[in-house]
Legacy VTK file of the C-alpha trace (Angstrom):
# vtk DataFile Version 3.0
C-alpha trace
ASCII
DATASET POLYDATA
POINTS 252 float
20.264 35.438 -5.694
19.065 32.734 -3.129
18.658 35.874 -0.194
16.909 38.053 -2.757
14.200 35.615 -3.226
14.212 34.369 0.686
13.168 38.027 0.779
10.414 38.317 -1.810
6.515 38.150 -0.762
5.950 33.937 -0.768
2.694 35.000 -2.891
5.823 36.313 -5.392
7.262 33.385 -4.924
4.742 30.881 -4.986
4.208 32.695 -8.528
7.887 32.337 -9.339
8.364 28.356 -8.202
5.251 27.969 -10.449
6.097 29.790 -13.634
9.485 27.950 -13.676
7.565 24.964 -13.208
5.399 25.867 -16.339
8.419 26.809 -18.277
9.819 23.345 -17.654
7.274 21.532 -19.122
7.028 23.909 -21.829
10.789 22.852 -22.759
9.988 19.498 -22.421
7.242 20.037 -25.077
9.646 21.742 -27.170
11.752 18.196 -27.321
9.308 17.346 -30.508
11.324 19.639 -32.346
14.468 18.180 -31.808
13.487 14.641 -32.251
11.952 12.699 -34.780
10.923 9.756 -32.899
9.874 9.868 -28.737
13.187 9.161 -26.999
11.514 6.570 -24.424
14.601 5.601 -22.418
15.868 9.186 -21.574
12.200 10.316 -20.926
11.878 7.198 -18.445
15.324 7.973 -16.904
13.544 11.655 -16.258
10.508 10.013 -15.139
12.465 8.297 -12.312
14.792 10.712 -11.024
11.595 12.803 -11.168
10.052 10.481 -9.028
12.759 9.938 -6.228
12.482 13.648 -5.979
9.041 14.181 -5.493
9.313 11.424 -3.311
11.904 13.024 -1.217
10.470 16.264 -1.158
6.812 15.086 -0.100
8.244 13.122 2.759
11.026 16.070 3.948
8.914 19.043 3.023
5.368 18.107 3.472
4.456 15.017 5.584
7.453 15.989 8.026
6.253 19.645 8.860
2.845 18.401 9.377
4.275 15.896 11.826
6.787 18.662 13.589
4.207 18.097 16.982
4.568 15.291 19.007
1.859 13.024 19.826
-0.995 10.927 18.158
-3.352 13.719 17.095
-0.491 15.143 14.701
-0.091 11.593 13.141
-4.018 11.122 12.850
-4.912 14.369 11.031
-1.261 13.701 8.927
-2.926 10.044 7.755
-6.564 11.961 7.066
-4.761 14.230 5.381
-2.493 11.564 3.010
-5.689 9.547 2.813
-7.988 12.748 1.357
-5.038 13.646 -0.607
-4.913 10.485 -2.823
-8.212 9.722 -2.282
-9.533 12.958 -3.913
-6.854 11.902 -7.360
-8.221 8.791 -6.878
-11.533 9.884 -7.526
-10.862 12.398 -10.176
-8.670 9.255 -12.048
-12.102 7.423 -11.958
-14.449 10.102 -13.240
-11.901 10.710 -16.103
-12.171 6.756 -16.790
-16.117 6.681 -17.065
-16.234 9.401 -19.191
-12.982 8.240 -21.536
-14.999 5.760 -24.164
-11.012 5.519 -25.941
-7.671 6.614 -25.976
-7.747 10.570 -27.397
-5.678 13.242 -27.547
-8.470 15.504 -25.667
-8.732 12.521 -22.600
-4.744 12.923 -22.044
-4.865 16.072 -22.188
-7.726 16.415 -19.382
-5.899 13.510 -17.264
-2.490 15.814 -16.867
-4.719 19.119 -16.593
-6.157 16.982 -13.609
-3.082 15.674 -12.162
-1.128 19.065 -12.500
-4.300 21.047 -10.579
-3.394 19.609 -7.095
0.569 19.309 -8.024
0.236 23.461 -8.136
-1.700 23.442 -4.991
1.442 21.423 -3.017
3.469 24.461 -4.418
1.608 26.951 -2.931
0.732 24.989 0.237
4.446 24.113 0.500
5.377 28.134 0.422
2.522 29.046 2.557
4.011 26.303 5.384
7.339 28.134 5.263
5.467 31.961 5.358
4.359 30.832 8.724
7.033 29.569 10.250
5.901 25.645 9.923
8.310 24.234 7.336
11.168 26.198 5.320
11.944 28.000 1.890
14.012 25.372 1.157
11.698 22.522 1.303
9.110 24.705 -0.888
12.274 25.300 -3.203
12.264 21.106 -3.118
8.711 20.167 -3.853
8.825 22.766 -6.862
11.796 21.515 -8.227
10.230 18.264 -8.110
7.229 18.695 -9.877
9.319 20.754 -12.215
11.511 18.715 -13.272
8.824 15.809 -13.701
7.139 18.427 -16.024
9.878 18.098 -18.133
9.823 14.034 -19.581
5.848 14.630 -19.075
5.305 17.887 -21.575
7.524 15.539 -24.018
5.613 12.619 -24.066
2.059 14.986 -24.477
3.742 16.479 -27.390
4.799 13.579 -28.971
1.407 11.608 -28.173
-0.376 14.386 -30.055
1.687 14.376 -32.488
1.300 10.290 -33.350
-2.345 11.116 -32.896
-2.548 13.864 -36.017
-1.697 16.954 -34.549
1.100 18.941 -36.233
4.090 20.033 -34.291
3.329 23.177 -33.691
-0.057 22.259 -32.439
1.472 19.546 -30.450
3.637 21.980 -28.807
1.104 24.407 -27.466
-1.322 22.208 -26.228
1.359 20.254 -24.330
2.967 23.413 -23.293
-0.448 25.435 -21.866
-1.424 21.715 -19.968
0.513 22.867 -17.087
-0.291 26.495 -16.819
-3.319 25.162 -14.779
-0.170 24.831 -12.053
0.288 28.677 -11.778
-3.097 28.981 -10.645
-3.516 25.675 -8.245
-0.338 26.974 -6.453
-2.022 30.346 -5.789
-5.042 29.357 -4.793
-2.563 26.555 -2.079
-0.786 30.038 -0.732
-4.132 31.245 -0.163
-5.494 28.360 1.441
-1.882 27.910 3.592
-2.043 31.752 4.643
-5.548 32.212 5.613
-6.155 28.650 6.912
-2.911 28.576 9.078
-5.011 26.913 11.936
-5.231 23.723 9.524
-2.215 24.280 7.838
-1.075 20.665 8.663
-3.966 19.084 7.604
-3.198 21.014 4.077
0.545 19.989 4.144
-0.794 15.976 4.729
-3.492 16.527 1.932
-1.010 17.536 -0.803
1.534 15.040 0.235
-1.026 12.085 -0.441
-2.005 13.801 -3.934
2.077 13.847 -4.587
2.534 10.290 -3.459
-0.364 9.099 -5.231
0.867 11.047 -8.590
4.490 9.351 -7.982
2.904 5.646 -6.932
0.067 6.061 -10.183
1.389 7.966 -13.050
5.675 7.691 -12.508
6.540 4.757 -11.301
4.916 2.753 -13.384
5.579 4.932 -16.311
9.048 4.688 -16.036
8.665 0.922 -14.972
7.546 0.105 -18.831
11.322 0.675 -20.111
13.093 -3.325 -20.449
15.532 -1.364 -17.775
13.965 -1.717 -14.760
16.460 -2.404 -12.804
17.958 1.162 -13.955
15.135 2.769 -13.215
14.982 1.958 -9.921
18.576 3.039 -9.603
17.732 6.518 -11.052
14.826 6.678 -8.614
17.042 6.634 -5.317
19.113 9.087 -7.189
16.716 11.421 -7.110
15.835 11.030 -3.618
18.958 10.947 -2.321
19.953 14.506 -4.730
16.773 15.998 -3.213
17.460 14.990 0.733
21.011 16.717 0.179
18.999 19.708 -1.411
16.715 20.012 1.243
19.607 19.620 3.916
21.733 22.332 2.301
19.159 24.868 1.801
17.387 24.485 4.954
LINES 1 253
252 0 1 2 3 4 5 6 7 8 9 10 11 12 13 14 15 16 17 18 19 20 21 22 23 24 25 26 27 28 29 30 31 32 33 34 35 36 37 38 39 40 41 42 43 44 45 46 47 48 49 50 51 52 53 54 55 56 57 58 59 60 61 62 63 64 65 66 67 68 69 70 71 72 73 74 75 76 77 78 79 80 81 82 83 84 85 86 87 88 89 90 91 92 93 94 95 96 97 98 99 100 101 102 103 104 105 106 107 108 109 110 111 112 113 114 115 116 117 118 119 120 121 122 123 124 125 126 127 128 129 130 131 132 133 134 135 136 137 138 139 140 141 142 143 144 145 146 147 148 149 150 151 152 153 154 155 156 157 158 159 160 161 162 163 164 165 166 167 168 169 170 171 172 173 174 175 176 177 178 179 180 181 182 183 184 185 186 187 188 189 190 191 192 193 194 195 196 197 198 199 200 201 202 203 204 205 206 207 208 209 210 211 212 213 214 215 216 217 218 219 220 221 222 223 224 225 226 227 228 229 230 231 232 233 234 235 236 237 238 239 240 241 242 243 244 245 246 247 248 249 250 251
């Protein structure tokens, strides 16, 4: 299964990586059906792994490859590249606050449409690095698992949020579910980017590993952080990153 896909076009499997991303948060919107009440410790046990993953997988599969020359000029455009990355999330978090006048369903729904836009583009990006030769299938294979299985704890808590807010299940469910279908098209727009912009293809790699550290630093972190386990959390975190460095090892 693994060599058939190796094999397969990386537009085919950008496309792939990012539908089972979408799926995964579609499940995790699904968990409103289940439960009758949001189940915050498991989804902040999620939220951490989640985090220790995409942490792992930004630093081995991203900021590494766009380091793999020697020399100060790689390390300068990596740091622009980090810097533009989070800077341009950073930005986006502050246009969504001007506009936000309170706390509605339609305001979370545009903040994760905004922070899963440039977590599709690291997909694609991250395939497009290994098309070329820079980085490997493997690491791609990492950063999408990642930001899939974050997807998961996140399309739960949208559904449920909704659903306190007045929106019935069903309702819930979609509009959670479709939030992250805005990844399918951010990751092929990266492989686009990654294959006909090879020449900057590190400065690419650098720019979605800032939006992915800022995402993991912003919005999971202290997410999970709120449980009365913190110490836990942080426990579950290095879990993560340690599962994904193994991953990335194996499969590379």
């Amino acid at each position: 299964m693994i060599d058939f896909f190796y094999n397969l076009n990386p537009a085919i499997q950008t496309l792939i990586a990012a539908s089972f991303a979408f799926l995964l948060n579609g499940l995790g919107a699904g968990t409103i059906f289940l439960f009758k009440k949001n189940i915050k410790e498991k989804i902040d046990t999620l939220l951490s792994i989640a985090a220790g993953i995409m942490l792992a997988s930004t630093f081995f599969s991203l900021i590494m490859p766009a380091l793999s020359k020697n020399g100060i000029a790689p390390a300068l455009i990596c740091s622009l590249g980090i810097i533009l990355g989070a800077l341009l999330l950073f930005l986006g978090d502050r246009l969504y606050n001007l506009k936000k006048e309170k706390d509605t369903g339609s305001n979370i729904v545009f903040s994760i449409v905004l922070h899963n836009f440039p977590e599709g583009i690291a997909i694609g990006i991250a395939f497009g690095a290994a098309a070329t030769g820079l980085s490997t299938i493997a690491g791609a294979l990492a950063i999408s698992f990642g930001i899939a299985l974050q997807n998961f704890p996140e399309g739960g808590a949208l559904s449920f949020i909704l659903f306190k807010k007045g929106h019935k299940k069903l309702k819930a469910f979609l509009i959670s579910s479709f939030s992250s279908f805005i990844e399918v098209i951010g990751a092929l727009i990266g492989i686009i980017l990654a294959l006909k912009l090879e020449l900057i293809l590190p400065l690419l790699l650098s720019i979605a590993a800032g939006a992915m550290l800022y995402v993991i630093v912003v919005e999971l972190i202290p997410e999970s952080m709120q449980s009365k386990k913190k110490e836990k959390m942080a426990l579950y975190l290095i879990l993560g990153f340690i599962i994904m460095m193994i991953f990335d090892v194996i499969l590379s």
